[in-house]
BALOBA-1460 file (C-alpha; in Angstrom, 3 decimals):
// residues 337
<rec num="1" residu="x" x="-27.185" y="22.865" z="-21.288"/>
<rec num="2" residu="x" x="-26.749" y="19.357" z="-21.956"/>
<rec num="3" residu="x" x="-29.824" y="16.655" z="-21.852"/>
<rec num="4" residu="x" x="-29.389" y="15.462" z="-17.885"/>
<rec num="5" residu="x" x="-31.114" y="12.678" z="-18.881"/>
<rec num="6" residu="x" x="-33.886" y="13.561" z="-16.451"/>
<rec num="7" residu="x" x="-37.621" y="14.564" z="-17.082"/>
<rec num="8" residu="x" x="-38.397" y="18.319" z="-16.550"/>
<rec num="9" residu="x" x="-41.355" y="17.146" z="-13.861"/>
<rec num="10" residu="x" x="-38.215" y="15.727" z="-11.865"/>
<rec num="11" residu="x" x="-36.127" y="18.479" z="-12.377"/>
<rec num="12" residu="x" x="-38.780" y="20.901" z="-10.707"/>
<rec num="13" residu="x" x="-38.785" y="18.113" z="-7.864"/>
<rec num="14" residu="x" x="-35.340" y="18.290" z="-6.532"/>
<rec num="15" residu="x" x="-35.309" y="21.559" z="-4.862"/>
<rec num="16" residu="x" x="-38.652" y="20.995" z="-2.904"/>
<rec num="17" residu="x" x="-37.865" y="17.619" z="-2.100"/>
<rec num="18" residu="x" x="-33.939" y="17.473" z="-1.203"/>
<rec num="19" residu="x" x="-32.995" y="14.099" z="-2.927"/>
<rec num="20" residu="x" x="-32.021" y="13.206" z="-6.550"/>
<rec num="21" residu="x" x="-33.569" y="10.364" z="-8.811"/>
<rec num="22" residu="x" x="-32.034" y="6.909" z="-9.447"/>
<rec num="23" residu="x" x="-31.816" y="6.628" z="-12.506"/>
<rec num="24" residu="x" x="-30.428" y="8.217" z="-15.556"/>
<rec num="25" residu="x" x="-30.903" y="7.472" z="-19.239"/>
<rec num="26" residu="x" x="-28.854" y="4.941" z="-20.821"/>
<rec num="27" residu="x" x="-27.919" y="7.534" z="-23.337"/>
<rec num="28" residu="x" x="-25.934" y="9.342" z="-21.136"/>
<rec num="29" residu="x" x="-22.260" y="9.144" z="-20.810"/>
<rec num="30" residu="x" x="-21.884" y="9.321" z="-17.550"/>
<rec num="31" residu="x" x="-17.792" y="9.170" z="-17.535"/>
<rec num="32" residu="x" x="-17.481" y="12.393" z="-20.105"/>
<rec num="33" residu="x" x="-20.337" y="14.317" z="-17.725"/>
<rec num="34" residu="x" x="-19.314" y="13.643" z="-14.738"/>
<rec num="35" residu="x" x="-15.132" y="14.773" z="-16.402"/>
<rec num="36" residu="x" x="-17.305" y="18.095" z="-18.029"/>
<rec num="37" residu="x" x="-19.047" y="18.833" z="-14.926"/>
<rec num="38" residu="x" x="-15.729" y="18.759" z="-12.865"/>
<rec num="39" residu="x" x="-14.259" y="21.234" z="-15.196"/>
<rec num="40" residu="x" x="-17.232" y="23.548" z="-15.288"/>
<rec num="41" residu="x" x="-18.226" y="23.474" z="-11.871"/>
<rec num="42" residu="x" x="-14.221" y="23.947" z="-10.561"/>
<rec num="43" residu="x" x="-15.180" y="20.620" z="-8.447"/>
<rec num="44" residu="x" x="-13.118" y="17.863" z="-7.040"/>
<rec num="45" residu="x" x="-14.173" y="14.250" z="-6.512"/>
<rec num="46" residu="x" x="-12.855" y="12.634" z="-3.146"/>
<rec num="47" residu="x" x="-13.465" y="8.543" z="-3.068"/>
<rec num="48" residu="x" x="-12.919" y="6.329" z="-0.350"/>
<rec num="49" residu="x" x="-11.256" y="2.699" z="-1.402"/>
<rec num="50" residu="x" x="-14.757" y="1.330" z="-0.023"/>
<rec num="51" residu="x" x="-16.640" y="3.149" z="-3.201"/>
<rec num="52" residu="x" x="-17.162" y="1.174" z="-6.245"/>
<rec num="53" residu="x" x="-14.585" y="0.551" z="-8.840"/>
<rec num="54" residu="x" x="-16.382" y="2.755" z="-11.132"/>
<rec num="55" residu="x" x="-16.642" y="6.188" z="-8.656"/>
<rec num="56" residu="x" x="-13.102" y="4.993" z="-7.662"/>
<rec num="57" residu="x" x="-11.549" y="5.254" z="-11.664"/>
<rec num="58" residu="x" x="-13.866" y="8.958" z="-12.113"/>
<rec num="59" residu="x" x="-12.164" y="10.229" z="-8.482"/>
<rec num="60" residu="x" x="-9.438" y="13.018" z="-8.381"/>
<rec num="61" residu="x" x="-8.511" y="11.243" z="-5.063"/>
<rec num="62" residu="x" x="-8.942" y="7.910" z="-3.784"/>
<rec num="63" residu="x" x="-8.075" y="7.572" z="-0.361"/>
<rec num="64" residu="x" x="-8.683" y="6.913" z="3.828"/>
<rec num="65" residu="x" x="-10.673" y="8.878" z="6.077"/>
<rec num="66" residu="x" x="-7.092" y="10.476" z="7.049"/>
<rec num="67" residu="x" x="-6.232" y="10.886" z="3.300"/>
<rec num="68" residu="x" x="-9.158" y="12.666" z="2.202"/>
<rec num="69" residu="x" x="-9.786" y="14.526" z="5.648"/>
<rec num="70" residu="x" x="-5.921" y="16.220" z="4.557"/>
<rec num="71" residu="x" x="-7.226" y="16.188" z="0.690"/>
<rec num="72" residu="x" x="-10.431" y="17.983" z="1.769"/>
<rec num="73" residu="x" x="-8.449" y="20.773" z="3.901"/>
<rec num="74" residu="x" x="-5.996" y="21.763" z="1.032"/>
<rec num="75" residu="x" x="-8.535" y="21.383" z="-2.365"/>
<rec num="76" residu="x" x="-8.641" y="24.838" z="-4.267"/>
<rec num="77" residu="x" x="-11.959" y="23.190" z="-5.697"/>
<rec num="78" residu="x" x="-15.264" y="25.376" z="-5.589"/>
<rec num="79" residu="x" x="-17.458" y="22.464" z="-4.890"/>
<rec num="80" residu="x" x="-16.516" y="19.070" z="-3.202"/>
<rec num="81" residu="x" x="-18.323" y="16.260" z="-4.341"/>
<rec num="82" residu="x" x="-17.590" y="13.588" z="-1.598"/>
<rec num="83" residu="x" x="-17.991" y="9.765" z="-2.506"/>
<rec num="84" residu="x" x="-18.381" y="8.375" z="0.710"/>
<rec num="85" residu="x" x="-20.499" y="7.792" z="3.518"/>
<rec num="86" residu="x" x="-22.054" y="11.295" z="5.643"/>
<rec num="87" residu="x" x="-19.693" y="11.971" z="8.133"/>
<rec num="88" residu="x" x="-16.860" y="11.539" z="5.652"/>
<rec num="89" residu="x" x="-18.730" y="14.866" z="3.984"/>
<rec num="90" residu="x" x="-19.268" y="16.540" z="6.889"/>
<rec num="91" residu="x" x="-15.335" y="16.494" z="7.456"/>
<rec num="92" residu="x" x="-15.296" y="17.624" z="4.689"/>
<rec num="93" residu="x" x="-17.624" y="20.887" z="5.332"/>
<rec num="94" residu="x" x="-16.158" y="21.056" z="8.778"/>
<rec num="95" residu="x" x="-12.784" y="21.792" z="7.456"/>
<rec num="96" residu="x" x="-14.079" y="23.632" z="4.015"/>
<rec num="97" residu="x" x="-16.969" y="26.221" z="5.494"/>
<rec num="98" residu="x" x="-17.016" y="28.468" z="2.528"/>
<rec num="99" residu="x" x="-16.772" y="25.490" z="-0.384"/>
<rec num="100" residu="x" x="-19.983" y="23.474" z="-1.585"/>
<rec num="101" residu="x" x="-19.999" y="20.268" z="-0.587"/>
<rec num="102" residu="x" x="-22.098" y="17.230" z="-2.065"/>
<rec num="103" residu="x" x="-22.230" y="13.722" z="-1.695"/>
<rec num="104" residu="x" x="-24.400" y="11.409" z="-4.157"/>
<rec num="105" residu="x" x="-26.932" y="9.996" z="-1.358"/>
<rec num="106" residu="x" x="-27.634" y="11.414" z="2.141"/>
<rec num="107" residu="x" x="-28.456" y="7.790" z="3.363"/>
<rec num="108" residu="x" x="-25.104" y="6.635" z="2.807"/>
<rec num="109" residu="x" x="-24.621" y="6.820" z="6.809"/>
<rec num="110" residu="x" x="-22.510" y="4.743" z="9.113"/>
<rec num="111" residu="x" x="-23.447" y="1.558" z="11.264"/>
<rec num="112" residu="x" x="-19.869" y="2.765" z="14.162"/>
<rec num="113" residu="x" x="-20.912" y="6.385" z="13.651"/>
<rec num="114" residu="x" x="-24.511" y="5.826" z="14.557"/>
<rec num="115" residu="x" x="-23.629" y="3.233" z="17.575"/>
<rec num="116" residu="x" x="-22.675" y="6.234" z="19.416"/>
<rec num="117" residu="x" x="-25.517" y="8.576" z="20.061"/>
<rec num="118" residu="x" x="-23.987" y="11.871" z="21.105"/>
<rec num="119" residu="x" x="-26.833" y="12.402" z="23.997"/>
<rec num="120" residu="x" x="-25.533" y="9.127" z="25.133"/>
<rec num="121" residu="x" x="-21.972" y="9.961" z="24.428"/>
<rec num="122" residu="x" x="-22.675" y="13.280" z="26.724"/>
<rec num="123" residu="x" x="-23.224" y="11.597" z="29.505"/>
<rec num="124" residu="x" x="-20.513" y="9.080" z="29.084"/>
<rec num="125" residu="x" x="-18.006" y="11.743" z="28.875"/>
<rec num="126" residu="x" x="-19.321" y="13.421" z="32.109"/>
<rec num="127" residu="x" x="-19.108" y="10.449" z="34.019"/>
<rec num="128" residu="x" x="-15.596" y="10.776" z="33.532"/>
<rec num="129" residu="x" x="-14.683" y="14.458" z="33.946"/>
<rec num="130" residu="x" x="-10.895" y="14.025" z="34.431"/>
<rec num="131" residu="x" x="-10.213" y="12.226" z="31.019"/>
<rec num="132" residu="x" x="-9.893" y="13.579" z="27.079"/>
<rec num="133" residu="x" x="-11.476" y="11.906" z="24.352"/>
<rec num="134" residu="x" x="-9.856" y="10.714" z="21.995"/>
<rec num="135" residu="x" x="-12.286" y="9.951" z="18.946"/>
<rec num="136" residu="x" x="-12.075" y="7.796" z="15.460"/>
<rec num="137" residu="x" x="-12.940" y="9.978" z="12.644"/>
<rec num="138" residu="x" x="-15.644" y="7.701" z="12.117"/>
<rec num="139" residu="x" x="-18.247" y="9.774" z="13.790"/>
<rec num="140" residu="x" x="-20.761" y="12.644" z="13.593"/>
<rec num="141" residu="x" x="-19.642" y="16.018" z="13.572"/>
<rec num="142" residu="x" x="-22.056" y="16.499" z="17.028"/>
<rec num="143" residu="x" x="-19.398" y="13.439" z="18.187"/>
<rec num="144" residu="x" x="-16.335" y="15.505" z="16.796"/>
<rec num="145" residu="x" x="-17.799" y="18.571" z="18.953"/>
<rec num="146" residu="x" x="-17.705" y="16.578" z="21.970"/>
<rec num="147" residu="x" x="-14.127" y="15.185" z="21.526"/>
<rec num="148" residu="x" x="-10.232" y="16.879" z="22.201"/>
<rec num="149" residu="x" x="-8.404" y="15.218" z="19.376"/>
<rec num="150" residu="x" x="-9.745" y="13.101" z="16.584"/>
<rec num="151" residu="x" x="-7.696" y="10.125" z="15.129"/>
<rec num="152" residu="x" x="-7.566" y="7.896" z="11.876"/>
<rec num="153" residu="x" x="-6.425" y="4.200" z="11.856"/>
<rec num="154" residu="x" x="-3.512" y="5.729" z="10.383"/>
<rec num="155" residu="x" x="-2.774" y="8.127" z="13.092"/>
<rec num="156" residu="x" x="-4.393" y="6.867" z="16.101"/>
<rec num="157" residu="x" x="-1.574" y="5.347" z="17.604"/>
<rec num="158" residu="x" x="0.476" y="8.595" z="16.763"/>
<rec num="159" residu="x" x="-1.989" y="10.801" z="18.279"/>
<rec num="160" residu="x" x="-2.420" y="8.519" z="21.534"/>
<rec num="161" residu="x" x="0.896" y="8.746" z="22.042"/>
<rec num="162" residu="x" x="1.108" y="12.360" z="22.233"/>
<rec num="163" residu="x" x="-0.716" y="12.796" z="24.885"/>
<rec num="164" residu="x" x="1.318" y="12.550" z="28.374"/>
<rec num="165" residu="x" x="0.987" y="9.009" z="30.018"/>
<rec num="166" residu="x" x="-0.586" y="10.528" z="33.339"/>
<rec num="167" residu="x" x="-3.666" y="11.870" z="31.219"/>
<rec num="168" residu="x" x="-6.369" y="9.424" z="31.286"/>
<rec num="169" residu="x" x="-8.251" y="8.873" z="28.093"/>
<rec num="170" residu="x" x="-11.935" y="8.175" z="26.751"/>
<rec num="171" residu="x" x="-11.689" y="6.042" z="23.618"/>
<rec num="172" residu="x" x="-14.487" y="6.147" z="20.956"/>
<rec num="173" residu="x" x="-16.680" y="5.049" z="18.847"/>
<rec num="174" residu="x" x="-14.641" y="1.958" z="17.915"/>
<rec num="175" residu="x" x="-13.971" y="-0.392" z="20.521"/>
<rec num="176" residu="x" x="-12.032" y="-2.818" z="18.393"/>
<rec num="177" residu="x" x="-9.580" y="-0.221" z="16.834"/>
<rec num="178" residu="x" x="-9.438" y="1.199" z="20.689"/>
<rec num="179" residu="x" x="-8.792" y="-1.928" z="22.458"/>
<rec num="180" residu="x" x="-5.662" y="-2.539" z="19.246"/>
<rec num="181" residu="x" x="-4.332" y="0.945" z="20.205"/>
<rec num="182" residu="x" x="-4.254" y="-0.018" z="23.676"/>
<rec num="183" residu="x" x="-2.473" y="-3.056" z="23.360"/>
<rec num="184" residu="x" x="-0.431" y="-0.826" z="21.268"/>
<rec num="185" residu="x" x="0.487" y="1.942" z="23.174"/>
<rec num="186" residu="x" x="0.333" y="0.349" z="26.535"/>
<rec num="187" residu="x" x="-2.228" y="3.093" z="27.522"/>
<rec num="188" residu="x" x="-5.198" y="1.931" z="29.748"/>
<rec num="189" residu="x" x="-8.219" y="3.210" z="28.155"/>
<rec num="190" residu="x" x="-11.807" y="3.746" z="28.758"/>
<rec num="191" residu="x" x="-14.151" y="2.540" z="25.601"/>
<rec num="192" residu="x" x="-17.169" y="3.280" z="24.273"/>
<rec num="193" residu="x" x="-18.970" y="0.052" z="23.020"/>
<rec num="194" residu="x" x="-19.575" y="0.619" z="19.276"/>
<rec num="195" residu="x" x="-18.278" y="-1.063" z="16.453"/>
<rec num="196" residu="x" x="-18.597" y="-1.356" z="12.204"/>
<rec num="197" residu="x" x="-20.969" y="-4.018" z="11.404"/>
<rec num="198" residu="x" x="-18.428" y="-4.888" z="8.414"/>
<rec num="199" residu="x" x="-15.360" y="-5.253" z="10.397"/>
<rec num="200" residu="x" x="-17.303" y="-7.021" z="13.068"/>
<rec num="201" residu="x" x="-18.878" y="-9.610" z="10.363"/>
<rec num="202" residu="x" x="-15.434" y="-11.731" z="9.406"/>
<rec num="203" residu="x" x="-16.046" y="-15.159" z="10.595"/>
<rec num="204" residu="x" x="-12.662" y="-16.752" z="12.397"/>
<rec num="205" residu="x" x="-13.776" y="-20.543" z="11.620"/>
<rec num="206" residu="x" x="-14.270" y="-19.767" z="7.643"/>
<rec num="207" residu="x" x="-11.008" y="-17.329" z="7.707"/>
<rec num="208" residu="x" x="-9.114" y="-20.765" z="9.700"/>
<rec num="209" residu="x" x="-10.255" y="-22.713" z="6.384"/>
<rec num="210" residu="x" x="-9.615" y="-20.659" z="3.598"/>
<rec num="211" residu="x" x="-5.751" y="-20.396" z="5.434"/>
<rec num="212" residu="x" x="-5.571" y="-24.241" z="4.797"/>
<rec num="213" residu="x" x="-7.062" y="-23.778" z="1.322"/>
<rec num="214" residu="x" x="-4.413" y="-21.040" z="0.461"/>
<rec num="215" residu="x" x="-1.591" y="-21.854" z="3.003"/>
<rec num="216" residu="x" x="0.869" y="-19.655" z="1.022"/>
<rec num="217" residu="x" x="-1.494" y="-16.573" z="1.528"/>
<rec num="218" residu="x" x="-0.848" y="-13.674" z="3.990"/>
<rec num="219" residu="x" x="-3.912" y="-12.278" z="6.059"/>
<rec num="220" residu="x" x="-4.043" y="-8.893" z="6.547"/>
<rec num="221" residu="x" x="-6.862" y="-6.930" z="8.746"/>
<rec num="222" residu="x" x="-8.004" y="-3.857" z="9.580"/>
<rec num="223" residu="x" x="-7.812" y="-3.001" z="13.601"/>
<rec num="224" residu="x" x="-11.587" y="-2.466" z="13.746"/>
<rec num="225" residu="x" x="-12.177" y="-6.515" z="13.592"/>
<rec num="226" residu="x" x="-12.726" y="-8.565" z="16.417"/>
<rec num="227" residu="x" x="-9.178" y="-9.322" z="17.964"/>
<rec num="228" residu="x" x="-10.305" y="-13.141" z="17.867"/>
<rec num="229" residu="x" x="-9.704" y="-12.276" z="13.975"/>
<rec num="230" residu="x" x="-6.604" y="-10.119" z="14.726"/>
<rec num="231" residu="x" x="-4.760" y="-12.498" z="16.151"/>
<rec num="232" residu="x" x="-5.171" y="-14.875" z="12.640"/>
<rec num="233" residu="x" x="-3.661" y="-11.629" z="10.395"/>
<rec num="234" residu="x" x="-0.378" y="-11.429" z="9.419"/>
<rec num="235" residu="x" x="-0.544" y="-7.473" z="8.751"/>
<rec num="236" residu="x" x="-2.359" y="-4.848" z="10.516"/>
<rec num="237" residu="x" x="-3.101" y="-2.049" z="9.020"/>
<rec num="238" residu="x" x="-5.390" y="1.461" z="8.179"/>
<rec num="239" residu="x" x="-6.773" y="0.831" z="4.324"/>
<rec num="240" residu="x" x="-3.856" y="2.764" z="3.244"/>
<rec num="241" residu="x" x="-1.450" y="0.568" z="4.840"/>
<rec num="242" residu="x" x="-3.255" y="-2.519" z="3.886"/>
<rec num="243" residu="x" x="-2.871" y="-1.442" z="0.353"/>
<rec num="244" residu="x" x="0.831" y="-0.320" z="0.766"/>
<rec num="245" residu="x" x="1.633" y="-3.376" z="2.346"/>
<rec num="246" residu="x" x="0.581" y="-5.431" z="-0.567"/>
<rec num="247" residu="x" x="2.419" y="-3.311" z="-2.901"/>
<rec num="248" residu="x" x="6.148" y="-4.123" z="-1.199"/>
<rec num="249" residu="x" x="5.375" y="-7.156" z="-0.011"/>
<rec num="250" residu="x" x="6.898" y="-9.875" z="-2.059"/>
<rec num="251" residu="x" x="3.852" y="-12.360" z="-1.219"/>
<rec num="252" residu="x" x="2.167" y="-13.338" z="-3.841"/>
<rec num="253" residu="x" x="-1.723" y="-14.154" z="-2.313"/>
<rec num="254" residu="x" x="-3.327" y="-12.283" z="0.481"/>
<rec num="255" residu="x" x="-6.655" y="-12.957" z="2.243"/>
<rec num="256" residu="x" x="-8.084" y="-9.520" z="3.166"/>
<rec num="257" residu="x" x="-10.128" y="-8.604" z="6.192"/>
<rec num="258" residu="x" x="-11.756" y="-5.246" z="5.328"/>
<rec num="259" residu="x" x="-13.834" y="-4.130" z="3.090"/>
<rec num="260" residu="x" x="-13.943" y="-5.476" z="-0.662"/>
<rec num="261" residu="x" x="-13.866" y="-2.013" z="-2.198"/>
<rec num="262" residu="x" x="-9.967" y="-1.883" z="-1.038"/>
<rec num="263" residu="x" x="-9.552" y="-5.383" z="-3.939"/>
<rec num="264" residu="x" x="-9.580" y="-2.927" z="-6.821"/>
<rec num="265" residu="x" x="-7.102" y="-0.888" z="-6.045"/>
<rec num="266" residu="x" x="-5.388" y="-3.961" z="-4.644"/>
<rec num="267" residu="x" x="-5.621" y="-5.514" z="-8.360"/>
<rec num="268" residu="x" x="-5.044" y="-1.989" z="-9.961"/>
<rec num="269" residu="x" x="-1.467" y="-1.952" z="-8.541"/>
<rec num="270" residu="x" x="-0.285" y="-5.317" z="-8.151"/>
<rec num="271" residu="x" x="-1.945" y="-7.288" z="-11.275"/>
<rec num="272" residu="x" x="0.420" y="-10.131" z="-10.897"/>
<rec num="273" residu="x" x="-1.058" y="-10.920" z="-7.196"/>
<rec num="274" residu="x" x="-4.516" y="-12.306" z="-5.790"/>
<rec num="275" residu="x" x="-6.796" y="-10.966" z="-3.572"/>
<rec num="276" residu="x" x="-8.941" y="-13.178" z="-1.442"/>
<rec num="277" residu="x" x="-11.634" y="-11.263" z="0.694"/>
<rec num="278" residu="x" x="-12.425" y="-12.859" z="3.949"/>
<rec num="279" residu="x" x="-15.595" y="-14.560" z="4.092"/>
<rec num="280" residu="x" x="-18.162" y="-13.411" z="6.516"/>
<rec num="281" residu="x" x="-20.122" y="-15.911" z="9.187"/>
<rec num="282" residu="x" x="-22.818" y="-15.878" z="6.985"/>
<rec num="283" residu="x" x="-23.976" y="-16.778" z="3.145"/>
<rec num="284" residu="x" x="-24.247" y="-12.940" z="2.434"/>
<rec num="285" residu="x" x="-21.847" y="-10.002" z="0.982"/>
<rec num="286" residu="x" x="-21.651" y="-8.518" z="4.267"/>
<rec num="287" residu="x" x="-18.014" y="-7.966" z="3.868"/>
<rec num="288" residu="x" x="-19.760" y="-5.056" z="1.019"/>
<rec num="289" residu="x" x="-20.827" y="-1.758" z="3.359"/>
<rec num="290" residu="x" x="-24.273" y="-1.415" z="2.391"/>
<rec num="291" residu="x" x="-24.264" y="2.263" z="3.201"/>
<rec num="292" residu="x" x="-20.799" y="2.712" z="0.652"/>
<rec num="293" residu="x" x="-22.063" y="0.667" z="-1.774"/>
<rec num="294" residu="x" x="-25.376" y="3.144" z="-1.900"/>
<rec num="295" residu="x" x="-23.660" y="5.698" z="-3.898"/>
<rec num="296" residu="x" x="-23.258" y="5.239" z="-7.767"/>
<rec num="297" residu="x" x="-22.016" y="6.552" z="-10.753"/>
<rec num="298" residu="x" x="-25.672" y="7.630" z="-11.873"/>
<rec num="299" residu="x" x="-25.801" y="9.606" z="-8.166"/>
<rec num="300" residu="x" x="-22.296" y="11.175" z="-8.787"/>
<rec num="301" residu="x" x="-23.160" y="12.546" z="-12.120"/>
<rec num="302" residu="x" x="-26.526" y="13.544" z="-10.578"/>
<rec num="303" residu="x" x="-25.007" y="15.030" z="-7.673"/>
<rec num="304" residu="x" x="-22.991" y="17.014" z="-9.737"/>
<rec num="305" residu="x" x="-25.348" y="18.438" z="-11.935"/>
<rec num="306" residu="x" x="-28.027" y="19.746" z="-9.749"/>
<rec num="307" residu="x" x="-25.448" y="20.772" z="-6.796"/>
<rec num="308" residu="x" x="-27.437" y="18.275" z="-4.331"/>
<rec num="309" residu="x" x="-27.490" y="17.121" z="-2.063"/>
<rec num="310" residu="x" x="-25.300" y="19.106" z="-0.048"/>
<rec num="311" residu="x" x="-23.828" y="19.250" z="3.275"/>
<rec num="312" residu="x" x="-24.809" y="22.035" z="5.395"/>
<rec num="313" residu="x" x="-23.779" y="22.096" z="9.123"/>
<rec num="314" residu="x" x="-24.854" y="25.079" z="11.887"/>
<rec num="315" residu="x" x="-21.784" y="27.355" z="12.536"/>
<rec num="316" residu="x" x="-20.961" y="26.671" z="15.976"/>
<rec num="317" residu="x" x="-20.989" y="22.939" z="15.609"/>
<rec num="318" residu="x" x="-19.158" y="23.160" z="12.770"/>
<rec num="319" residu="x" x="-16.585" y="25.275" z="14.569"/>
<rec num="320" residu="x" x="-16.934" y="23.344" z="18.339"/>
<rec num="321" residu="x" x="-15.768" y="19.913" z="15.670"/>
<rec num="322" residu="x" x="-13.044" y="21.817" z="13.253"/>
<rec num="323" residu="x" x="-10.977" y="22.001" z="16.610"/>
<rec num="324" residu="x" x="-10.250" y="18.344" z="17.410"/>
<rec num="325" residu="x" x="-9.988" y="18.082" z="13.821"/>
<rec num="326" residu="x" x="-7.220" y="20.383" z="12.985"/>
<rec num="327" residu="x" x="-5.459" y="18.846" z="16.360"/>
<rec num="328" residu="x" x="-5.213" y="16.061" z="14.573"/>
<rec num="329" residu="x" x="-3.902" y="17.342" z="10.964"/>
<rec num="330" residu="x" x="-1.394" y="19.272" z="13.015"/>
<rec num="331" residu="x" x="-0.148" y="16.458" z="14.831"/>
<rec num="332" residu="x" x="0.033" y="14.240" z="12.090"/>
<rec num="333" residu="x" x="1.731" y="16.944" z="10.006"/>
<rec num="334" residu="x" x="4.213" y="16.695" z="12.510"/>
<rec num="335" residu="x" x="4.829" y="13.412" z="12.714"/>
<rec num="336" residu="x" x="5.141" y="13.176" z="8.768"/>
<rec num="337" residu="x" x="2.035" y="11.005" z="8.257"/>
């Protein structure tokens, strides 16, 4: 076997201890490992547009939480190595209970999936015994388990829709993107207060400015900011549509209100146009996701070679969440998203 590039004390570390080191020697091509591991291990990379540029160029598929839920249910890969944040991999496991599934740090969590505590969330939903709940993807799997049907931002006005207007409807763990689909669909919904501390960050005032600065520019937002910031955009849209959106448009400048990781792909596929990210109401890079931004190309490669650390979900939660979950793959199947 190839040097890893980590000491053998490490290396008899990992299995007692559950987490990988930081750091890799400088000697190590990381980009020709990471392609040999792939090949040896029969493993397939999944990236979300959030990742880094680097982990998105090394991914087999770069994508939104609807893009790689559908990737993750079809791979003929041995071991998924998710490059993402931890629900994002347990979608992954949810739908893929016999494949391997890794992601490069288990801290890379999520600030909307942890504002909904599913003891909390219990007793929400029982407060309300005559509604469904419809629930972002964004979300633990014990979340998943608790919902009927689970949504994207690229579906969730699809699968809203599908359910008959006389059925009331529990909304969570996003109430920006749920109060957008409701304005949407017309639907009177019942949401849970969380939100993503990145979409939540964009400061109107500064976004106001930088229009005057760049008064040629088109903004374009995800649904999960503030609607005092949705009302400024001149495109909605998932990450996926953002993106696509730039590609046809024939604008040349675009002020973006998501996260940054989206630019690169952004600049990958429209050279010839500029990408402005929306400043936040503060002097930080909180338009970055901290927990995203905590995987690297040092973590993938590590990830990768020692097969940790990996996923593992208890059977009946895994199967009480793969139900909503496939509702929603077979409902957007249908309607050709």
């Amino acid at each position: 076997m190839k040097n890893s590039g980590v000491d053998n004390k490490t290396e008899l570390l990992l299995a007692d201890h559950g987490y990988l080191p930081h750091k890799v020697s400088p000697t190590v091509d990381l980009f020709a490992e990471i392609s040999r591991l792939k090949k040896e291990k029969n493993a397939i990379i999944l990236a979300h547009y959030y990742q880094d540029a680097d982990i998105q160029d090394i991914a087999d598929f770069i994508g939104d939480s609807l893009g790689l839920a559908q990737q993750a249910e079809k791979t003929n890969a041995d071991m998924i190595v998710f490059a993402g944040v931890h629900f994002m991999a347990e979608t992954a496991k949810i739908l893929n209970p016999s494949k391997k599934v890794v992601l490069p740090d288990l801290k890379a969590g999520c600030s909307l999936a942890d504002s909904c505590p599913p003891q909390e969330f219990k007793k929400f939903k029982e407060q309300h015994p005559d509604h469904i709940v419809i629930s972002y993807i964004n979300c633990t799997a014990n979340i998943k388990a608790l919902s009927d049907i689970i949504c994207t931002s690229s579906n969730a006005v699809k699968i809203v829709e599908s359910v008959p207007k006389e059925q009331k409807i529990i909304f969570a763990p996003d109430k920006n993107l749920g109060r957008y689909i409701a304005k949407k669909t017309g639907r009177d919904m019942i949401l849970w207060d969380g939100s993503c501390m990145v979409h939540e960050i964009f400061s109107e005032q500064k976004i106001v400015k930088l229009k005057n600065r760049h008064p040629n520019a088109k903004v374009i937002a995800h649904p999960e900011c503030e609607e005092i910031v949705l009302q400024h955009a001149d495109f909605i849209g998932s990450t996926t549509g953002l993106l696509k959106y730039t590609q046809t448009s024939s604008d040349k400048e675009f002020i973006v209100a998501t996260e940054s990781g989206i630019i690169h792909q952004m600049h990958k596929s429209s050279p010839d146009k500029t990408f402005i990210p929306a400043p936040p109401n503060n002097n930080c890079a909180c338009n970055d996701c901290p927990h995203m931004k905590l995987n690297t190309l040092e973590k993938v490669y590590l990830c990768m070679q020692y097969e940790l650390p990996e996923l593992i979900l208890k059977e009946e939660l895994r199967q009480a969440a793969y139900k909503p979950l496939k509702r929603m793959l077979e409902i957007s199947a249908a309607a050709g998203l």
